[in-house]
N, C-alpha and C positions, 0 to 999 in steps of 0.2 A: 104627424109632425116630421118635418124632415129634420135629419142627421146633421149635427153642426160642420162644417164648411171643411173645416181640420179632422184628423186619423190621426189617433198615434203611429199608425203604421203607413201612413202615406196613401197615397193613389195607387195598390200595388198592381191593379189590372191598368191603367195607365203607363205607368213605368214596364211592366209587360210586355205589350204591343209594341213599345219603343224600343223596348232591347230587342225580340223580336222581329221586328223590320231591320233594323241597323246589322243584326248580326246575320240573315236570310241573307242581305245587299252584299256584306263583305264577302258572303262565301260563293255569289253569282258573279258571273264574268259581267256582269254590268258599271261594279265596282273596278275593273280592270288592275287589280291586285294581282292576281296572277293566270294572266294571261296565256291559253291553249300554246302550244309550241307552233310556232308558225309567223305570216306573217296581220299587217292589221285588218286583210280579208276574211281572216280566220276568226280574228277576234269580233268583229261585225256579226258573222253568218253564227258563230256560240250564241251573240247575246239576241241575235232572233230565233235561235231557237229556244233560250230558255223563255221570252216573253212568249212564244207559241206556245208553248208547254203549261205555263204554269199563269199567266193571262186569260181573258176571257176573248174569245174571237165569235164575234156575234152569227158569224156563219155557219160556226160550227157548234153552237149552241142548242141549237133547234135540229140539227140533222147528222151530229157529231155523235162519238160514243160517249157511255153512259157516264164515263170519268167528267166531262165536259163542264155532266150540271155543276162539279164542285170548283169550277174553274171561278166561279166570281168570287169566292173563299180566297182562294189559292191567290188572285190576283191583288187581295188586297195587303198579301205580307209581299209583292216585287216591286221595284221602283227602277226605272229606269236610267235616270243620272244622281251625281251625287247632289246638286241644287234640288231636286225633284225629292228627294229623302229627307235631306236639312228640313227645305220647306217644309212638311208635312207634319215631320218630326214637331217643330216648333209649335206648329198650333195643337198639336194635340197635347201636347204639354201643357200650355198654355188654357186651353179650354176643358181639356178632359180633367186634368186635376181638378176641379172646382164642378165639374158635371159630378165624376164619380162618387164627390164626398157627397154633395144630393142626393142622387139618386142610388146610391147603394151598388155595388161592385159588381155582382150578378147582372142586377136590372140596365147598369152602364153597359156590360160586355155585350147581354142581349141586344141593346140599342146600337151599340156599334157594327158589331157583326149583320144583324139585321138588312140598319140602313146599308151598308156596305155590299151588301148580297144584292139590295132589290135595286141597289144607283145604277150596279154594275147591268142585270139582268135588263133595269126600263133602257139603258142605251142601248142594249142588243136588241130588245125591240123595234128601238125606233130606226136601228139601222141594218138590220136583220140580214144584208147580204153583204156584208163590210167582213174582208178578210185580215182586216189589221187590229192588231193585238190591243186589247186594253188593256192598261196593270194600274197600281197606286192606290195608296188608304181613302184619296180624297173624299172620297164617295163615302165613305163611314164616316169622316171627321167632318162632313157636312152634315152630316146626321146628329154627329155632339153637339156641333152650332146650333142645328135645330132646336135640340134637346135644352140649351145653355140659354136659349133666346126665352124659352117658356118659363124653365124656371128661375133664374137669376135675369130678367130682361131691367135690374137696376144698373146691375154691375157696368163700374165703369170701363172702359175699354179705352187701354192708350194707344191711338194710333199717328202713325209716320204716315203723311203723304208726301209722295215726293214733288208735285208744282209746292207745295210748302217746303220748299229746301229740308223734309225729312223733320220740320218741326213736330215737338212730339205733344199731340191735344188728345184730352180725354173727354169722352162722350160715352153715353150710355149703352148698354148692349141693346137695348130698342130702338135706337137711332143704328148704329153699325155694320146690325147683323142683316138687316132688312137693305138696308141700302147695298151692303155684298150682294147679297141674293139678287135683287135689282139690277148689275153689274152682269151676275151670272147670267142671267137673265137677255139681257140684250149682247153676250159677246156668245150661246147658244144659237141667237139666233141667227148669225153667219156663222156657223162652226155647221162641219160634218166630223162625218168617220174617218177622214184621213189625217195625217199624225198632227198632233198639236192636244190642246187640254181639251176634256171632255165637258164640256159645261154641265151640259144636260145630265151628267151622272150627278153633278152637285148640285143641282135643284133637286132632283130625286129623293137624293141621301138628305139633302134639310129640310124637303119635308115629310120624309118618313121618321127622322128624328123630335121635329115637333110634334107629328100627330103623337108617336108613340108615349111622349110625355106629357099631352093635352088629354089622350084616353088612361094613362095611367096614374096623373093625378090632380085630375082634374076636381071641382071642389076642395081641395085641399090646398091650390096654389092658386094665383095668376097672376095678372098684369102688376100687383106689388110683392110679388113673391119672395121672401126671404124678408124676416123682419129685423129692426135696427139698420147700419147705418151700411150703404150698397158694398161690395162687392169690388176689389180694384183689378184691373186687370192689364200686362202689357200685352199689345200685341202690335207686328205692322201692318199696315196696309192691305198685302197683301201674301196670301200662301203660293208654293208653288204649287199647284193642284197635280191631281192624276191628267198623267197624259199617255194619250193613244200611241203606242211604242210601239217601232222603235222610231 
C-alpha cells in the first residue's frame, strides 16, 4: 500500500533540493548578486566558467577527466538565470510534494537523482562532440513527471494556457503529462546542442522516471492508482526547463 498523500513532516527531500538549488544559484555569479570586480565582460567569462565547471559538457564526458563522470550530478544543482530556477523550482514543488509522499523519500531522491544523471548523460550521447555546457534540474523533475504520471495519473492538474488568455482549466494528469511530453517531443526534434532548452534530456528523464515507477511498483498501482477521490493539482502550462548555458 502506498503512504497517504500527506507527512506530518512535509516533502522534506522536496523542500531539500529547492533550498538547495536556490541557495547553490545565489552563491554562483549567475545570480549576479555579487559580481567579480571588474567590468560586465568579467561577469560573462565568471558565469562560463562556473557552467564549464560544474555543468555537464558532452565533449568532455567521454574523454574529459575522471571528475567529469560526476558532472551530470553536479549539473543538476546550477541554473543559469533567475526565470530558469523560479521555473523549475515551481514544478518541482508542485509535483515532487505529491511524488514523494507516494513514493517514499529515499525511493523519490533515488528517482530524481537517477532520472537527472541518465537525461543529462543520454544528451551527451546524442551529442557527443558539443562543447557547450549543459546545467538545470529539468532533467530530474522530468523524471518526477514521469514517476507522477504512473502513480497518481487521476490527479487533477490546473493549467494556464496562454491562447486562453491564461484561463485557468483542470484536466487530468493522463491527459497533461502526456501531451507535455508530445510537446517535448516535437520541439527535440528541431533542437540541437547549441544554447537554448534541452528537450531531449526531458524525454529521457520522463522516461526514466516512469519506467523506474512502472518496475518499482508495478502490481501494486496503475492506470487508477491511488484510491478515493483524485488528487488536485496547480500548475502552468509550462516550466522553464534546463537549458544549454550559457
Amino acid at each position: 500500500m502506498f503512504k497517504k498523500a500527506t507527512a506530518p513532516d512535509g516533502p522534506l527531500v522536496t523542500y531539500a533540493l529547492i533550498a538547495a538549488c536556490c541557495l547553490l544559484f545565489l552563491l554562483s555569479p549567475a545570480a549576479g548578486l555579487a559580481p567579480p570586480d571588474g567590468d560586465r565582460a568579467e561577469l560573462l567569462r565568471a558565469r562560463q566558467e562556473h557552467f564549464a565547471r560544474w555543468g555537464v559538457v558532452p565533449a568532455e564526458l567521454w574523454a574529459g577527466p575522471v571528475r567529469a563522470a560526476l558532472t551530470p550530478l553536479t549539473a543538476l544543482f546550477v541554473h543559469g538565470t533567475w526565470l530558469h530556477l523560479l521555473g523549475n523550482m515551481l514544478f518541482l514543488q508542485v509535483f515532487g510534494s505529491l511524488a514523494e509522499a507516494r513514493m517514499g523519500r529515499l525511493r523519490f531522491l533515488a528517482c530524481y537523482l537517477a532520472a537527472g544523471y541518465l537525461a543529462l548523460v543520454g544528451f551527451a550521447v546524442a551529442h557527443a562532440d558539443s562543447t557547450q555546457p549543459l546545467v538545470g534540474a529539468s532533467g530530474a523533475i522530468s523524471g518526477v513527471l514521469g514517476a507522477f504520471l504512473f502513480l497518481l495519473p487521476r490527479a487533477r492538474v490546473t493549467s494556464l494556457f496562454p491562447f486562453l488568455f491564461f484561463l485557468p482549466l483542470r484536466f487530468p494528469a493522463w491527459l497533461v503529462l502526456p501531451l507535455w511530453c508530445a510537446l517535448q517531443w516535437l520541439a527535440a526534434r528541431h533542437s540541437g546542442p547549441r544554447p537554448g532548452v534541452a528537450y531531449l534530456a526531458h524525454l529521457i528523464g520522463f522516461g526514466v522516471g516512469f519506467l523506474y515507477a512502472l518496475l518499482r511498483w508495478r502490481g501494486r498501482t496503475g492506470p487508477g492508482a491511488g484510491s478515493g477521490p483524485p488528487a488536485r493539482v496547480k500548475e502552468p502550462v509550462q516550466a522553464t526547463e534546463g537549458d544549454s548555458q550559457p
